[in-house]
Steps between C-alpha positions, in 0.01 A plus 500: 500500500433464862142624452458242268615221688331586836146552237581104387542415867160641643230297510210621279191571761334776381202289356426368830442847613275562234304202568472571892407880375213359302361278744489793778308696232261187436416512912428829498280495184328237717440735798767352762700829532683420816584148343607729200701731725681196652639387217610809369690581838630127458630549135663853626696320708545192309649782252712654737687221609535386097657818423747512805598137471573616118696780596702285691554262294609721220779668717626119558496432144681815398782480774474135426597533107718828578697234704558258194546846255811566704599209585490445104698806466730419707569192356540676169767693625670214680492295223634769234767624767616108542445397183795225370491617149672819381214744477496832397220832411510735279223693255501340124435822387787702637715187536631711884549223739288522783638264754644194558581176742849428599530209288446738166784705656746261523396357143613835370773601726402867448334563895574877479332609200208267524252764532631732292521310193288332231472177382656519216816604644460199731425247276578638123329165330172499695220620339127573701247507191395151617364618829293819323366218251330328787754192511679342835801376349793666306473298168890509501784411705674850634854489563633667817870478579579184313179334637201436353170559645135433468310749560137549668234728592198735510369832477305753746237693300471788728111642565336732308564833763908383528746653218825373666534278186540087459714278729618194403606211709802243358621246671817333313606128538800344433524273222820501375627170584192348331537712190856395497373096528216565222778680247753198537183267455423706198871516345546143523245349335497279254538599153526200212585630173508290202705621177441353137704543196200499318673459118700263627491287159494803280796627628721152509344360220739380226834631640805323571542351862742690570339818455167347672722433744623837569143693455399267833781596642532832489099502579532336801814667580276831537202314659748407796625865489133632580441246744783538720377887568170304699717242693239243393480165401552454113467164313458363139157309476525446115722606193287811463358560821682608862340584842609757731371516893583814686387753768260748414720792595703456206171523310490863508862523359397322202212715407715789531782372264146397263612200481833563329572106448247561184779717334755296592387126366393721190878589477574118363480492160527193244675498164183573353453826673213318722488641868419365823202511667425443847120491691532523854188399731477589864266395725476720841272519826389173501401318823688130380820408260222332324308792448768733416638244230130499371546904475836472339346274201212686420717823474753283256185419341374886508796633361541221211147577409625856435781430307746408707803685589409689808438446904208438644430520907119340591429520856131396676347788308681590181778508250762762432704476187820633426691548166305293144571778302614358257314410223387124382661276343290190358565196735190256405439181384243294269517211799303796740236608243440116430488434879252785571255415166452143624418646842264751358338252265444311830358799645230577301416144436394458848321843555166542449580822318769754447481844551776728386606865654782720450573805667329819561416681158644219249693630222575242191720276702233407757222433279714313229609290753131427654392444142782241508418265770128516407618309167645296780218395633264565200704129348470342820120549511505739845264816552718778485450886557671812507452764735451828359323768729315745279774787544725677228824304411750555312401121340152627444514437121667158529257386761222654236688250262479189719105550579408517149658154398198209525717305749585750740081564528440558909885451541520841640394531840484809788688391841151493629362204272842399543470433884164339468636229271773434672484181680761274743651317157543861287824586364622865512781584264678831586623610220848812453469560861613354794444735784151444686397903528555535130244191344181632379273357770694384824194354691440237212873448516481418868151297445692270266635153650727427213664757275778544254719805429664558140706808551834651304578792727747526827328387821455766740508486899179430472359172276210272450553207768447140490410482141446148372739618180702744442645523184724853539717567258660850565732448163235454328357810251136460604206273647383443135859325438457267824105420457662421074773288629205309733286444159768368316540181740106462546352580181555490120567865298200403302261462770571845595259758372631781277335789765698306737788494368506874389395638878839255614683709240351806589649471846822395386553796256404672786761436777778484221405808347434286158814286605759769540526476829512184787533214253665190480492212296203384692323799426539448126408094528141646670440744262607264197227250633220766524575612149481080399114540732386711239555843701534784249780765563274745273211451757671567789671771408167691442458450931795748487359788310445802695258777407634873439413631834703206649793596266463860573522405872763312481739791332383697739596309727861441385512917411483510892769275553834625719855333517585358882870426569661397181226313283171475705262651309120600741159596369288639720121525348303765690159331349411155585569256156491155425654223625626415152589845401724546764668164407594592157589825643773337695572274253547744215726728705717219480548546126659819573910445473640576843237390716484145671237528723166669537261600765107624405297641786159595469223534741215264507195471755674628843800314387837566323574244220887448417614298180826389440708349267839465430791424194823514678575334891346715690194305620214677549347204706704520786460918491087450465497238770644766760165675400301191586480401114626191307584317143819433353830617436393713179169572597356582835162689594414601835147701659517755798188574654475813694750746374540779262738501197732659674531301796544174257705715278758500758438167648616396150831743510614360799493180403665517228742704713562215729516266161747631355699628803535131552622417190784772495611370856537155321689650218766714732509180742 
C-alpha cells in the first residue's frame, strides 16, 4: 500500500527526460559534439538530483503514512478497549469466546469463566447465523438476565494464508426499557368490536313478549359476560347491534378461546327450535377511531357476506375469520333482488356496452349466468359480449350452444378483443366469483371504470373492491338464480329466448345437483320462470351426459376412494381428469350411506386440484379455504400449485384434523 501511495505522490517526469535525451541526440546528429556532451553531463545530473530528491521523499511519505497506520491502530484499540457498549469476540464457527470489555463482564456476571466458555452458555437465546449471512444487526431482540438487548456487529474474514478461523465482533445495546414502552403501546391499543345478532327477526318473530323478552335477555346477559373479561367499554347502539372498545391485549385471549361467544348466543333457543346467531366484526391496527370503526364494518359486512355466524378480525392488510361453520340458512328478501335489478337496469342503460366474465375455467354456473345479463342488455338495446378465451372448459359445450344461436353471432369474445373494446363507459359484470385472482382476465377487470359483481358464494379475505354493484347472495344456490331473479324485475319471461333460458337452467341444475341440494323457495320461483321462458328440461339435461371414458373415470375414481375419521370419504386420482369428472366423483361418493363429505384430488398441470362437497355439517369450505381454496358450505374447490399429491394429501388431513378437533372441543366444552 505504501508503494502505491508514494507512486500517486511522485510527480511523473520521465517524459521530460526523454525529450532532453532526444534533443542531445539531434545536436550531435548536427555535428556539435561538445554541445551534445554538455547536455548529456547536464541531464546526468539533472537525473541524479531527481532520483535522490525521490528517494527522499518516499522515506517521508512512508514514515509519514506509517505514522497515521499506527496512530489508526492505536485508536482501534483505544476505542474497542473504551468502548461504552457491552462488547464481546468470539469465532461464529466454534461459538469459544475470544475476549471481552468490562462492560460485557459485568452484563453477565460470570468474570471467571469468561474465557473459558462459549456463547451459548453465556447467552442461551442468542443466535450468530446473522453475522455469517453478511448482516449487522441481530434481527431479534436477545434476552440476557431479564434484559433485552439489541444486538450489533461484523465479521473478520481472515486472509487466504491464516487458518485461525472467523472472529466476530458484537456489540450489545440496551433496549429494554424501550421494548418495555413499545409492548405497553402495543397492548393497549385500541380495539372496536362490533357484535350483530344477525337473525334478529327470525329468531323473535311471532313469539309472545314475554318470551322475546327473555331471549334479549339472556343474550345480552352473555354479551356482558364476554365483555367484562376485556375491561372495555360495552354499549347498545340498536336492538340488534352492540359495540365493544377494548385493549388489544385481550385480543389474543379471544382468538384463543375461538371466539367462544359464537357457541354461547347459539345456546338461546326459541320455541320453534330457532337458534341464535351472532356476527362479530373487529376492526384492529388502525391509525384513527375513525378508521378502526371503518375496519370493524367492513368485517361485519365480510362475515355477513359469508353467512353470518362467525368472527371476523380485518386489520390494514387482511381479514381473519373465525368459526361460520355452520351451514346456511336462507335469510333474503324480494325488496334486495328488486333493489339490485333497478340498479343493474340502470347500469347497462348508461354503458356503452357490457361485457360479462366469470371466473377462471367457467363451469355451467358462470356461463348461465353471463348468458343471463346479456338478455339484460340484449332488451335494453346495449352491445354485450362474453369473454371466453379459446381454452378447454368444462362449459365448452354450452358455450358451443350459445355461439350457434343467430343472436349471440360475435357475442363471444377473447380477453384480447375484449380489452380493445373496452372503453371509459363499459360495463364489466363479474359473474360466480368475487375474488380478483380468480376472474378470467384480471387486467380487463382492473381496466374497467365501472363494474358489477353477481356472485352466490362466501367472500373470501380477498374480494373484488369498489364495485359499482354488488349483488352477493351467499344463500343463494347459484349465479344463474341471482342473474334469474334480476330478469324477472327488468324483463318479461317471453322476451327471453328459449337457449337462454335453458343455459340459466343448466347452471341451476348444476349447483343444486338437479335441485337436491342448496334450494329454497327462491330457487324453485327461478327455475319455475325459466321453464315459463321456454327452457326445456329435456335439452338441458343432454349438457349432462358424459361419455363412457368419463364414466369409467369416474368409478375409478370412487374404487380409489378411502374413509378419513368417521365419514370422510378421499379420492386420490394418480392421472390428471376432468374438471367435471372429478365433480361427480365427489358428488356421487356422497350417495354412498355413511359418508357426508368427500374430497377428490387429482393432479393437473404442476398443480393439485381438490373438490369438495359435503351432505352433513361438516363444511368443506372452511377446511378448503385453509388450503387457499373457496365456495360454500357444501361445496368447496381449492388449487395448490407446486406440490406433489402427497404433500396436499396431507395438507388436506390436517385440516380436517384441526376441523374437527375443534368441533369435539365445542362438544366436551
Amino acid at each position: 500500500m505504501y508503494q502505491k501511495l508514494t507512486r500517486m505522490l511522485a510527480p511523473r517526469i520521465g517524459l521530460y527526460f526523454a525529450v532532453m535525451l532526444a534533443f542531445a541526440g539531434v545536436t550531435a546528429l548536427l555535428d556539435h559534439q561538445k554541445a551534445a556532451v554538455a547536455e548529456l553531463i547536464v541531464i546526468g545530473v539533472l537525473l541524479i538530483a531527481y532520483a535522490a530528491s525521490a528517494f527522499r521523499r518516499k522515506r517521508e511519505a512512508d514514515n509519514f503514512l506509517k505514522e497515521i497506520m499506527d496512530s489508526m491502530d492505536q485508536a482501534t484499540r483505544e476505542s474497542t478497549l473504551n468502548c461504552p457498549l457491552p462488547l464481546v469476540m468470539f469465532r461464529p464457527d466454534t461459538d469459544e469466546v475470544v475476549w471481552s470489555n468490562d462492560r460485557f463482564l459485568r452484563l453477565t456476571g460470570d468474570q471467571e469463566r469468561m474465557f473459558d466458555t462459549k456463547m451459548a452458555d453465556l447467552a442461551p437465546s442468542f443466535d450468530s447465523r446473522w453475522l455469517l449471512e453478511g448482516k449487522s444487526e441481530c434481527p431479534v431482540e436477545v434476552e440476557l438476565d431479564g434484559r433485552r438487548y439489541q444486538v450489533f456487529g461484523d465479521m473478520a474474514r481472515p486472509a487466504a494464508d491464516q487458518s485461525d478461523g472467523l472472529l466476530a465482533t458484537t456489540y450489545w445495546l440496551d433496549v429494554t426499557d424501550l421494548a418495555d414502552t413499545r409492548d405497553i403501546y402495543k397492548a393497549t391499543k385500541p380495539v372496536l368490536a362490533l357484535l350483530l345478532l344477525d337473525n334478529y327477526e327470525d329468531a323473535i318473530k311471532g313469539q309472545d313478549e314475554n318470551i322475546r323478552s327473555a331471549m334479549l335477555s339472556d343474550i345480552v346477559q352473555r354479551l356482558t359476560d364476554w365483555a367484562e373479561q376485556s375491561h372495555g367499554a360495552f354499549l347498545r347502539l340498536d336492538r340488534d347491534r352492540y359495540l365493544l372498545l377494548f385493549e388489544e391485549q385481550y385480543l389474543t385471549d379471544y382468538k384463543e378461546e375461538k371466539f367462544s361467544l359464537l357457541d354461547s348466543v347459539r345456546e338461546v333457543v326459541n320455541p320453534a327450535g330457532i337458534p341464535a346467531t351472532l356476527t362479530i366484526g373487529i376492526g384492529v391496527d388502525a391509525d384513527t377511531f375513525d378508521e378502526l370503526y371503518r375496519f370493524a364494518s367492513l368485517s361485519v359486512e365480510m362475515a355477513l357476506s359469508r353467512g353470518g355466524d362467525q368472527a371476523v378480525v380485518k386489520n390494514r392488510f387482511t381479514f381473519e375469520f373465525f368459526g361460520g361453520r355452520s351451514k346456511e340458512t336462507e335469510r333474503r328478501t324480494k325488496v334486495k333482488s328488486r333493489v339490485m335489478a333497478s340498479a343493474m337496469g340502470e347500469l347497462v342503460a348508461d354503458a356503452s356496452c357490457v361485457m360479462v366474465m366469470g371466473h377462471k375455467s367457467p363451469d355451467f354456473d358462470a356461463v348461465g349466468a353471463a348468458v343471463g345479463i346479456c338478455a339484460i342488455a340484449r332488451m335494453k338495446g346495449v352491445a354485450h359480449y362474453i369473454v371466453r378465451d379459446h381454452v378447454s372448459t368444462p362449459a365448452d359445450e354450452l358455450y358451443e350452444r350459445v355461439a350457434k344461436m343467430p343472436q349471440y353471432e360475435g357475442v363471444l369474445l377473447d380477453s384480447q378483443e375484449a380489452m380493445l373494446r373496452a372503453d371509459s363507459r363499459s360495463l364489466l359484470v363479474v359473474v360466480d366469483t368475487n375474488r380478483p385472482e380468480q376472474v378470467q382476465n384480471r387486467e380487463l377487470l382492473d381496466s374497467c371504470n365501472k363494474v358489477a359483481v353477481v356472485d352466490h358464494h362466501r367472500r373470501a379475505a380477498t374480494y373484488i373492491e369498489g364495485a359499482d354493484l354488488n349483488f352477493h347472495e351467499p344463500y343463494a344456490s347459484s349465479a344463474c338464480e341471482l342473474v334469474s331473479e334480476l330478469i324477472g324485475y327488468l324483463m318479461e319471461p317471453a322476451d327471453l329466448l328459449s337457449g337462454e333460458a335453458e343455459a340459466l337452467m343448466a347452471g341451476l341444475m348444476l349447483d343444486t345437483k338437479n335441485f337436491t341440494m342448496r334450494t329454497g323457495g327462491r330457487t324453485f320461483e327461478a327455475a319455475a320462470m325459466l321453464r315459463r321462458a321456454g327452457g326445456d328440461t329435456g335439452e338441458v339435461r343432454k349438457l349432462f351426459q358424459t361419455d363412457l371414458n368419463d364414466a369409467v373415470a369416474k368409478y375409478g375414481i370412487i374404487q380409489n376412494a378411502k374413509m378419513y375419521r368417521k365419514d370422510i370419504a378421499i379420492a386420490v386420482s394418480r392421472n390428471q381428469v376432468g374438471r367435471v369428472t372429478a365433480a361427480k366423483a365427489a358428488d356421487e361418493l356422497l350417495n354412498i350411506a355413511g359418508i357426508g363429505a368427500s374430497f377428490v384430488l387429482y393432479p393437473e398441470e404442476g398443480r393439485v386440484v381438490i373438490s369438495g362437497r359435503s351432505l352433513s355439517a361438516t363444511n368443506v369450505q372452511v377446511i378448503l379455504e385453509a388450503l387457499g381454496g373457496g365456495g360454500n358450505a357444501g361445496a368447496a374447490g381449492a388449487q395448490i400449485p407446486g406440490k406433489t399429491l402427497e404433500e396436499v394429501l396431507s395438507e388436506l388431513h390436517a385440516a380436517l384434523d384441526r376441523y374437527f378437533d375443534g368441533e369435539d372441543e365445542k362438544e366436551r366444552s
